[in-house]
C-alpha positions as CSV (number, residue, x, y, z in Angstrom):
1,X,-30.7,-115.2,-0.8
2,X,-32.2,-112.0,-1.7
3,X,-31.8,-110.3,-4.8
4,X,-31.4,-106.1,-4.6
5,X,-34.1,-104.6,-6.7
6,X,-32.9,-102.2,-9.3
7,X,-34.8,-99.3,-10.2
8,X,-35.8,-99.3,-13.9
9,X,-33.1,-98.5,-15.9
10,X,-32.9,-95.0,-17.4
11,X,-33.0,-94.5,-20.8
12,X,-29.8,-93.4,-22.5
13,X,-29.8,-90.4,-24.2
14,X,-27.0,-91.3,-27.2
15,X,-24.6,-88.6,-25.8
16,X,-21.5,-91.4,-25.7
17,X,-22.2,-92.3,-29.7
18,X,-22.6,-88.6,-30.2
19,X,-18.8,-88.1,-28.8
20,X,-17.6,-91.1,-30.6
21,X,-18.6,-89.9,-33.3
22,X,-17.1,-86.2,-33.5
23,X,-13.8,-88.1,-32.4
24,X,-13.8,-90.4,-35.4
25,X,-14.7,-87.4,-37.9
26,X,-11.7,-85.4,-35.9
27,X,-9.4,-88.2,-36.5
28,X,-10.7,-88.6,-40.1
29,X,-10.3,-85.1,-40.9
30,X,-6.9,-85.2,-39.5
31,X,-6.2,-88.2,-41.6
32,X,-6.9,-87.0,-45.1
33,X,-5.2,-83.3,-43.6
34,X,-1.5,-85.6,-43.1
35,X,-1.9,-87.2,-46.2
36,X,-2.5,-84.0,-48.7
37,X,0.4,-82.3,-46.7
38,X,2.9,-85.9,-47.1
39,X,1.8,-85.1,-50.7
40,X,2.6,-81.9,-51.1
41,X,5.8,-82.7,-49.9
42,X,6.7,-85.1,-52.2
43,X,5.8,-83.1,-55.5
44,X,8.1,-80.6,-53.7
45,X,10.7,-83.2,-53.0
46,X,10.9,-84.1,-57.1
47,X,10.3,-80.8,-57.9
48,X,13.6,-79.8,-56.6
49,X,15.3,-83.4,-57.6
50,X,14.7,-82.3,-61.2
51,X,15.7,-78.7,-60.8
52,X,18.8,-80.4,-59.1
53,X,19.2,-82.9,-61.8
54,X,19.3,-80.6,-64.7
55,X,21.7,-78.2,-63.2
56,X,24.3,-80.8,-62.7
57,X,23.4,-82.3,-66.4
58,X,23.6,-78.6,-67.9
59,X,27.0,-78.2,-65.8
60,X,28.5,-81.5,-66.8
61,X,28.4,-80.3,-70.5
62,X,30.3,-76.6,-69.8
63,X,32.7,-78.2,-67.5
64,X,33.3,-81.1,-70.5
65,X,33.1,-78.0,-73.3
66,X,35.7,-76.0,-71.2
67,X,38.1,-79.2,-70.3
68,X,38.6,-79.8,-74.2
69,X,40.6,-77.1,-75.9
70,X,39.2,-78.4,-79.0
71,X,35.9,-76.8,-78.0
72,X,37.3,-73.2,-77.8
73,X,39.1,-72.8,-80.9
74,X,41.0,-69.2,-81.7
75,X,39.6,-69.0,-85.0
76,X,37.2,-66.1,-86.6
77,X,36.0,-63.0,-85.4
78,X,34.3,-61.7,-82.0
79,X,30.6,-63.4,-82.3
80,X,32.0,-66.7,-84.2
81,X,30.0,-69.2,-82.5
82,X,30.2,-72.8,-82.2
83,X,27.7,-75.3,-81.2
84,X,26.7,-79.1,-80.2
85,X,25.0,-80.4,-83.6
86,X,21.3,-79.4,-83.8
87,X,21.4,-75.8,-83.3
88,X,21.1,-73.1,-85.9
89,X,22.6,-69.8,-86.0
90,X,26.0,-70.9,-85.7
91,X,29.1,-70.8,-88.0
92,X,29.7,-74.2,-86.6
93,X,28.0,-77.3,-85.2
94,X,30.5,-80.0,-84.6
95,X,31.6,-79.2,-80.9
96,X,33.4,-82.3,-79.8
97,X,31.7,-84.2,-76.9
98,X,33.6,-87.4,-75.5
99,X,31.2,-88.3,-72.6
100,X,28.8,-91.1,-74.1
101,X,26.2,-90.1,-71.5
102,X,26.6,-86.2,-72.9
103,X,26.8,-87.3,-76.3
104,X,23.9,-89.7,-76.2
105,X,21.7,-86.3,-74.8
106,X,22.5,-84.3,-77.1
107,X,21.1,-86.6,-79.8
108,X,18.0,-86.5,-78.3
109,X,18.1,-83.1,-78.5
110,X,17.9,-82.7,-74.2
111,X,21.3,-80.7,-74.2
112,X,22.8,-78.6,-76.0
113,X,25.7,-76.1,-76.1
114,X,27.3,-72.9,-77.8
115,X,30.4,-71.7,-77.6
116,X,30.5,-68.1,-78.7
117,X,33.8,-65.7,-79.2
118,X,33.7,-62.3,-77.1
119,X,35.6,-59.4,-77.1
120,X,38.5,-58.0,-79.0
121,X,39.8,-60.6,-81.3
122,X,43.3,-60.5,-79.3
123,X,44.3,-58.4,-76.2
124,X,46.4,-58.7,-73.6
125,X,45.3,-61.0,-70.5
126,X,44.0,-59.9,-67.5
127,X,46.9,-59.0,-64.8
128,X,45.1,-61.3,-62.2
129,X,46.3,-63.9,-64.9
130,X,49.8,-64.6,-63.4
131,X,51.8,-65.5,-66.8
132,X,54.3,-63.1,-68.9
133,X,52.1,-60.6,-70.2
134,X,54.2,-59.9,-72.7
135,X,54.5,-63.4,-74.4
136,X,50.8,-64.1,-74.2
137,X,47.5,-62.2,-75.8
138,X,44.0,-63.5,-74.8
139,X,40.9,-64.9,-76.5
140,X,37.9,-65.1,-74.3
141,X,34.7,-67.5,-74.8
142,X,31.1,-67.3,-73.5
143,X,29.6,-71.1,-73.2
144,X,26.1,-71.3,-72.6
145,X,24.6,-75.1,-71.9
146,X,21.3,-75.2,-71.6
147,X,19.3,-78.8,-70.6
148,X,16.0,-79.2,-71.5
149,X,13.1,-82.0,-70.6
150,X,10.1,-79.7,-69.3
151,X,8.0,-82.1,-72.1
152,X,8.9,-84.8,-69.9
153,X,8.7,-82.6,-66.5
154,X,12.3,-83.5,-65.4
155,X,13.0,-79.5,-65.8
156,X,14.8,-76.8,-67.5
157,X,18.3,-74.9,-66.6
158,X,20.7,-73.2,-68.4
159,X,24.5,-72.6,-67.5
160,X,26.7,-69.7,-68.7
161,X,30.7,-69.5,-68.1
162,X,33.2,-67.6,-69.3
163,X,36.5,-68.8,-70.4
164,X,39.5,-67.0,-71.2
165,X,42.5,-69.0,-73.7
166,X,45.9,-67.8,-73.5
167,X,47.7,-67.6,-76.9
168,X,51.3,-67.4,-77.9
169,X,52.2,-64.6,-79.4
170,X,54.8,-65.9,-82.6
């Protein structure tokens, strides 16, 4: 049997490790591209978990202010403010919080509250206020809740409603 001769081999050139090589940067580059962007999306992600987070806290606290009549008192003079204890510039601090979880913030100073008198002392309510007009005068009440834990980089928001009280007139 007779064996084909081969010519001598050529010598290769390196062009296949050159290519192999641009791929695997190209897939590297690629790589460490998907990861910064996966990352970038997750700070994004908490980012807006904590914005979400301490607008439901901050709304939580005027929705428990405004659900307790206790908290909007008709007593003093437009600009008599009460507030959660802590806060200064107020004519009061005891506003009464029932919610544990609210309460327990608000001792570590990550929530607070003020409940400030507006307007005329009494005056009629609003007509869209569908009562006897004439049996009722009106107190209204600004509460501002503002949450707090940028120290901690859970976020910041504050919460401002407006509550009107309906009083008998004796």
């Amino acid at each position: 049997m007779r064996h084909a001769k081969y010519p001598l081999r050529h010598r290769q050139q390196g062009a296949i490790l050159v290519v192999a090589m641009m791929f695997l940067v190209a897939i590297i580059l690629f790589t460490i591209s998907s990861m910064r962007s996966s990352k970038i999306g997750l700070f994004m992600a908490q980012n807006e978990e904590s914005r979400v987070a301490a607008e439901q806290a901050a709304q939580a606290l005027a929705d428990a202010i405004v659900a307790n009549p206790a908290s909007t008192p008709v007593v003093g003079t437009t600009g008599f403010t009460a507030c959660t204890a802590g806060e200064t510039g107020c004519n009061r601090n005891d506003l009464p919080v029932t919610n544990p979880i609210l309460a327990a913030a608000i001792a570590s100073n990550h929530i607070q509250a003020r409940v400030e008198r507006m307007g005329e002392e009494f005056r009629p309510p609003p007509r869209a206020v569908e009562t006897s007009i004439d049996k009722f005068s009106s107190a209204s009440f600004r509460v501002v809740t503002t949450y707090d834990r940028v120290d901690a980089g859970l976020g910041r928001k504050q919460v401002t409603e407006g509550v009107l009280v309906l009083v008998p007139k004796l």
